[in-house]
N, C-alpha and C positions, 0 to 999 in steps of 0.2 A: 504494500500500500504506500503510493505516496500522494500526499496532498499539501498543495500550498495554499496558506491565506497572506493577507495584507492587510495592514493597517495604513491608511496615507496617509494618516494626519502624523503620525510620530515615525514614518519609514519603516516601519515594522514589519519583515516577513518571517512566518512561521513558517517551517519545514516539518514535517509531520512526515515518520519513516515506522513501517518494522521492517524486521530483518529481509524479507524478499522487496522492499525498496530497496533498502541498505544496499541488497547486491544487486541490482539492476542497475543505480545510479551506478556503482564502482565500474562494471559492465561496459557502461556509455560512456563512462569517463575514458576507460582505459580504450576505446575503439576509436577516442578524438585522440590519446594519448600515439596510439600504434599509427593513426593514419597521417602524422610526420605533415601535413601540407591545414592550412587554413579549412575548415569543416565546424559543421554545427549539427544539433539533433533536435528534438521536439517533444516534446510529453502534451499530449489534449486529455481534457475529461470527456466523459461519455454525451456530452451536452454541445461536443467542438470536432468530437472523432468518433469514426465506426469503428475504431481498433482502440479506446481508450488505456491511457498509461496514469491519468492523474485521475486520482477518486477527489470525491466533495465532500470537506467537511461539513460535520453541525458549523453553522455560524454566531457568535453572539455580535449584536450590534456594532462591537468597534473593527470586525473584521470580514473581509470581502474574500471569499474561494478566486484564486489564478485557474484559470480556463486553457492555457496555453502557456506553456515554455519554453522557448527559444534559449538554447545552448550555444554560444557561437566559440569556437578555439580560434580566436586572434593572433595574427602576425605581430612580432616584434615593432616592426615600423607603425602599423596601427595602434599598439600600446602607448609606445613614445610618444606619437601626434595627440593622444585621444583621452590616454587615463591620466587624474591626477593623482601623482605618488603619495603626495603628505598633504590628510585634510586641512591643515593650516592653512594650503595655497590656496580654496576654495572662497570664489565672494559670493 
């Protein structure tokens, strides 16, 4: 089972795993690991996808179910241009 919620007022994502998440993500992980070139993968719930991979939690009010996951393994040069290293540097 895996399921994501969200809070957007405080940034908050909850990951919610047992153990046959646990190994499916290491799985996906390791297949963006072995595939050496820029690659991504996808997780839908049943509400997004015919073959769903994200189940839906109960909700209480401060948090919203992720429908979709986009995994992306980024290039070095994309990193550098794109992420910031130290949140100090964010305005």
């Amino acid at each position: 089972m895996i399921a994501i919620q969200v809070n957007k007022e405080h940034g908050e994502v909850l990951l919610h795993l047992d153990l046959d998440g646990i190994n499916r993500l290491m799985e996906l992980f390791g297949n963006l690991i072995q595939s050496n070139k820029t690659d991504h993968f996808h997780l839908m719930s049943r509400e997004w996808s015919s073959s769903p991979e994200l189940s839906v939690a109960r909700v209480d009010e401060k948090y919203s179910n992720i429908h979709h996951l986009k995994v992306m393994c980024a290039e070095t040069k994309w990193l550098e241009l794109n992420v910031i290293q130290d949140s100090k540097d964010c305005k």
